[in-house]
Backbone as CSV, one residue per row, in Angstrom:
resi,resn,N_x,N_y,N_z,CA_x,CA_y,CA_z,C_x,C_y,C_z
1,UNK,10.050,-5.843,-8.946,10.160,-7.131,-8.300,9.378,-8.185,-9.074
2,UNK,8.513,-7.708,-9.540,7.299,-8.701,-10.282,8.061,-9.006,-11.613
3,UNK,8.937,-8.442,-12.389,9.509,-9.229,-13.339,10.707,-9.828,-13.226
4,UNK,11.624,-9.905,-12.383,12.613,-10.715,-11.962,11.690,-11.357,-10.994
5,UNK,11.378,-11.970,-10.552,10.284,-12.909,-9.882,9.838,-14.065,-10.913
6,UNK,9.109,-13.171,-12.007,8.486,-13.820,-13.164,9.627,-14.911,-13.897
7,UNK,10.738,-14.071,-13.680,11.595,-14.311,-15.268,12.557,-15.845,-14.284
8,UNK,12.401,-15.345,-12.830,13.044,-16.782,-11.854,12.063,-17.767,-12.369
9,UNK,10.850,-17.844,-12.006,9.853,-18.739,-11.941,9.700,-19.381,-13.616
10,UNK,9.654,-18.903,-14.756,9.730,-19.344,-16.137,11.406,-20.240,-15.980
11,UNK,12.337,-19.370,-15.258,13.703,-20.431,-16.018,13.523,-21.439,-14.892
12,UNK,13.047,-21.368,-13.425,13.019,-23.125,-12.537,11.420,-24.029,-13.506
13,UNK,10.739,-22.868,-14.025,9.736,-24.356,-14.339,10.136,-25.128,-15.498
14,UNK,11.362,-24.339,-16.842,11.816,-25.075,-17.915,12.944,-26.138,-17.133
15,UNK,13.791,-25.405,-16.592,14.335,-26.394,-15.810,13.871,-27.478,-14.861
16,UNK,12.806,-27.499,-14.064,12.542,-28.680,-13.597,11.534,-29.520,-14.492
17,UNK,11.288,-29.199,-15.554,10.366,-29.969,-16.596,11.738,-30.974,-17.121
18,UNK,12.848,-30.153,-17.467,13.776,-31.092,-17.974,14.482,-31.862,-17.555
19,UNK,14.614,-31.645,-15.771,15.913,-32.325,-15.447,15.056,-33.462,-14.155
20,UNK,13.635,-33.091,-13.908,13.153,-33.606,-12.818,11.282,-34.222,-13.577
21,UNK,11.327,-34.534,-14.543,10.448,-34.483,-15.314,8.682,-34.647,-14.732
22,UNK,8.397,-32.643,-14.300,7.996,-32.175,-13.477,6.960,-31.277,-14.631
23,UNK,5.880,-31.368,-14.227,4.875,-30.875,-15.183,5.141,-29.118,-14.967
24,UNK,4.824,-28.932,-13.235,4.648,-27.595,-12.970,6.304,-27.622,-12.107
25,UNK,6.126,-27.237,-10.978,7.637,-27.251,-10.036,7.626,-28.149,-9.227
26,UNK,8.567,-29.153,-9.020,8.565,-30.270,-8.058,8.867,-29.472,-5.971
27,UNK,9.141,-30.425,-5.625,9.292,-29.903,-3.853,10.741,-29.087,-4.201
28,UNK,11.529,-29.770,-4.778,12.643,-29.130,-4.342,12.878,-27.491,-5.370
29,UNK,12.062,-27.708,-6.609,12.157,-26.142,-7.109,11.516,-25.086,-6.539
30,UNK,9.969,-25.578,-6.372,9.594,-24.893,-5.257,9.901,-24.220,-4.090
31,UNK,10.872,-24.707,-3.307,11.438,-24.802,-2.386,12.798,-23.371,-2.556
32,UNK,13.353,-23.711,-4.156,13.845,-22.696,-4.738,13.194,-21.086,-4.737
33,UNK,12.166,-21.530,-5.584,11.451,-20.483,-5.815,10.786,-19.600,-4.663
34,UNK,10.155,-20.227,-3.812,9.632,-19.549,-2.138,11.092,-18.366,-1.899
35,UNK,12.474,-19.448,-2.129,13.622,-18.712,-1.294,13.540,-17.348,-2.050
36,UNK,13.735,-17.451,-3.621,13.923,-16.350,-4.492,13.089,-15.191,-4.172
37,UNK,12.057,-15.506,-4.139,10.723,-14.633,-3.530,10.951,-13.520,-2.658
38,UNK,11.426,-14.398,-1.858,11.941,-13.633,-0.428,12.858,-12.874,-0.706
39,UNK,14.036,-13.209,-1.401,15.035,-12.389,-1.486,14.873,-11.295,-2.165
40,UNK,14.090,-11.641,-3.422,13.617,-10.349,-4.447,13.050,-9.644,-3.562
41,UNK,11.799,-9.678,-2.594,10.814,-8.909,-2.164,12.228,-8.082,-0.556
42,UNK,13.023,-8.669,-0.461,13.648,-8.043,1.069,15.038,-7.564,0.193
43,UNK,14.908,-6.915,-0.993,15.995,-6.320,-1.715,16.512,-5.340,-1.292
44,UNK,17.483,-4.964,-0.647,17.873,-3.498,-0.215,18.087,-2.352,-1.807
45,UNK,18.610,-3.300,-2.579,18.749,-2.274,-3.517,17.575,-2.405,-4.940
46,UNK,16.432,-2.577,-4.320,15.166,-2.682,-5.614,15.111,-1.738,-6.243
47,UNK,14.912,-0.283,-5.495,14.196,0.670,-6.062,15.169,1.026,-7.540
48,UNK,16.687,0.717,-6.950,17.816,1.005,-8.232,18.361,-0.131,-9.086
49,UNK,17.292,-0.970,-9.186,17.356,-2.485,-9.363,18.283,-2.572,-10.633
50,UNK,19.358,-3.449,-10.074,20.475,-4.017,-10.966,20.744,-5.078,-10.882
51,UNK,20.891,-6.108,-12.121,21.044,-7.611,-11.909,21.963,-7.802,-10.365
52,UNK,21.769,-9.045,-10.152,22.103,-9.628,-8.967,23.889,-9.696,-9.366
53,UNK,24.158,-10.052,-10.654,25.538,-10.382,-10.934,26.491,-8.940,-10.918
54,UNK,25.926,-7.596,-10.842,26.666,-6.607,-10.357,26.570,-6.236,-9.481
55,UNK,25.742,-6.570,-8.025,25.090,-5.836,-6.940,26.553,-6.536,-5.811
56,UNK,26.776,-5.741,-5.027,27.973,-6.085,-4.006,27.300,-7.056,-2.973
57,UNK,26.395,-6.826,-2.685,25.762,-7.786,-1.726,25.199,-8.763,-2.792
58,UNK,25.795,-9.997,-2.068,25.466,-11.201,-2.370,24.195,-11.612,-1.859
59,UNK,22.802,-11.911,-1.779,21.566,-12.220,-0.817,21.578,-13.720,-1.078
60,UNK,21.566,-14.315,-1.750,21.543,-15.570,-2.068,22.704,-16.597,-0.903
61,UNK,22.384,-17.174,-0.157,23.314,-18.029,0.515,23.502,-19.969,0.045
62,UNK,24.443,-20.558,0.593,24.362,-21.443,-0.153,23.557,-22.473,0.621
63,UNK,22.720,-23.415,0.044,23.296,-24.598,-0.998,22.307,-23.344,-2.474
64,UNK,21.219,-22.586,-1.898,20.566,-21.977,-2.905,21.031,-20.832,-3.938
65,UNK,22.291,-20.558,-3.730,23.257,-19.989,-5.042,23.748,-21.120,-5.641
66,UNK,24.437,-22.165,-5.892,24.988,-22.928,-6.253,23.570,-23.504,-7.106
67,UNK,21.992,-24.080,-6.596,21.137,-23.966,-7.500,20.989,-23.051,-8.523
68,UNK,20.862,-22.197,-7.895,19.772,-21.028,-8.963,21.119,-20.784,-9.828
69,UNK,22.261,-20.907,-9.496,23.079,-21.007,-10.816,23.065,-22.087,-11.971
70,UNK,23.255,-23.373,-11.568,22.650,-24.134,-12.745,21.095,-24.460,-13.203
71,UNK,20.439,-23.537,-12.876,18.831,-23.450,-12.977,19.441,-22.516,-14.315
72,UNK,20.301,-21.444,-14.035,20.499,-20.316,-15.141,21.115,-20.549,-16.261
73,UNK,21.997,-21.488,-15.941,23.078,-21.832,-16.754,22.434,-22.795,-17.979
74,UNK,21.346,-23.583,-17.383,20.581,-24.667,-18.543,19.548,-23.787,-19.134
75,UNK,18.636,-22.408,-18.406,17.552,-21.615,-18.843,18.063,-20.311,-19.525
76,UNK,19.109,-20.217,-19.299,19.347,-18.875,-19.639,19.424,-19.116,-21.337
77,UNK,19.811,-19.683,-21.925,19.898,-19.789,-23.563,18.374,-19.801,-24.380
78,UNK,17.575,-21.076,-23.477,16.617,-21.128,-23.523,14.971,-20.406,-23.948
79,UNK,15.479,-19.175,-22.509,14.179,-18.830,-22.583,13.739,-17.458,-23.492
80,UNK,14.914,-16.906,-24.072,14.922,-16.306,-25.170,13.678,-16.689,-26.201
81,UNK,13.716,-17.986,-26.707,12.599,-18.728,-27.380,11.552,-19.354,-26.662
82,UNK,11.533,-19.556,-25.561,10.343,-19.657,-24.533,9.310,-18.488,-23.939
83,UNK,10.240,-17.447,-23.595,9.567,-15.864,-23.084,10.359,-15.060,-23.555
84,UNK,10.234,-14.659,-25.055,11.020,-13.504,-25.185,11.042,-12.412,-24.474
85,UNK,10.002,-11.927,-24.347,9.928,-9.937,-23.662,10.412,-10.173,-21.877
86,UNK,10.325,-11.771,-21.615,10.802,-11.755,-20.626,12.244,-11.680,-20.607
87,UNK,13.159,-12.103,-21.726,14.580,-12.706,-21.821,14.785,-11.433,-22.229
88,UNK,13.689,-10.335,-22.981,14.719,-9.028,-23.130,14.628,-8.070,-22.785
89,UNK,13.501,-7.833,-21.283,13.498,-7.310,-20.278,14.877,-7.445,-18.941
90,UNK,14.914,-8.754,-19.259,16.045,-8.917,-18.513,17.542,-8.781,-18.764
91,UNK,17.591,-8.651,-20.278,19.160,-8.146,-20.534,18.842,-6.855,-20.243
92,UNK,18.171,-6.308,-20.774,17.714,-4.653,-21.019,18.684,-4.093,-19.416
93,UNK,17.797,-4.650,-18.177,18.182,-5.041,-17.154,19.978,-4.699,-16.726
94,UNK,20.152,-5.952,-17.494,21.564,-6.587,-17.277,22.617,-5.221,-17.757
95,UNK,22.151,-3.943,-18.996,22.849,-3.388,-19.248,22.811,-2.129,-18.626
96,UNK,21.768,-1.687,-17.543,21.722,-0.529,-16.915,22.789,-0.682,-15.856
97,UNK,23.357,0.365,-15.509,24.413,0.594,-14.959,24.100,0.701,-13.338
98,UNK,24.696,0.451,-12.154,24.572,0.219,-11.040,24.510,1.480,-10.725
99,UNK,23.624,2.484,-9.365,23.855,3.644,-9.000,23.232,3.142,-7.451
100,UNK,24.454,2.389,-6.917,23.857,1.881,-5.567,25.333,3.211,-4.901
């Protein structure tokens, strides 16, 4: 949980530095980030943890999927050169296979 947590919190703070020109996280990323928290920590499927983009349950509801997607979409290229071991912890991630 502590590194998908981490790796949320690095792509909303590059993103709200750029688009909300926000030193640390403004109200409304924040606001993001609290939600993410929650969802990571009340994961039904942690222990067999597989990106969110293969898991059948959706946890994310909206307007806060529709964020945290263009939070990803501007960070995700990004943070490769910002946090590497974070960006390749998280493909690493992305390529283990689901055993929900």
């Amino acid at each position: 949980m502590y590194l998908e947590f981490q790796t949320v919190k690095a792509m909303l703070t590059m993103y709200c530095h750029a688009h909300h020109n926000a030193r640390g996280l403004c109200e409304e990323c924040s606001e993001i980030l609290d939600y993410a928290r929650e969802r990571t920590k009340n994961c039904p499927h942690f222990r067999s943890k597989i990106p969110c983009s293969k898991c059948k349950i959706h946890c994310y509801q909206e307007p806060f999927k529709s964020k945290i997607r263009k939070v990803m979409i501007y960070s995700g290229p990004k943070i490769l050169f910002r946090h590497p071991i974070l960006a390749l912890r998280h493909l690493l991630c992305k390529l283990r296979k689901p055993s929900i």
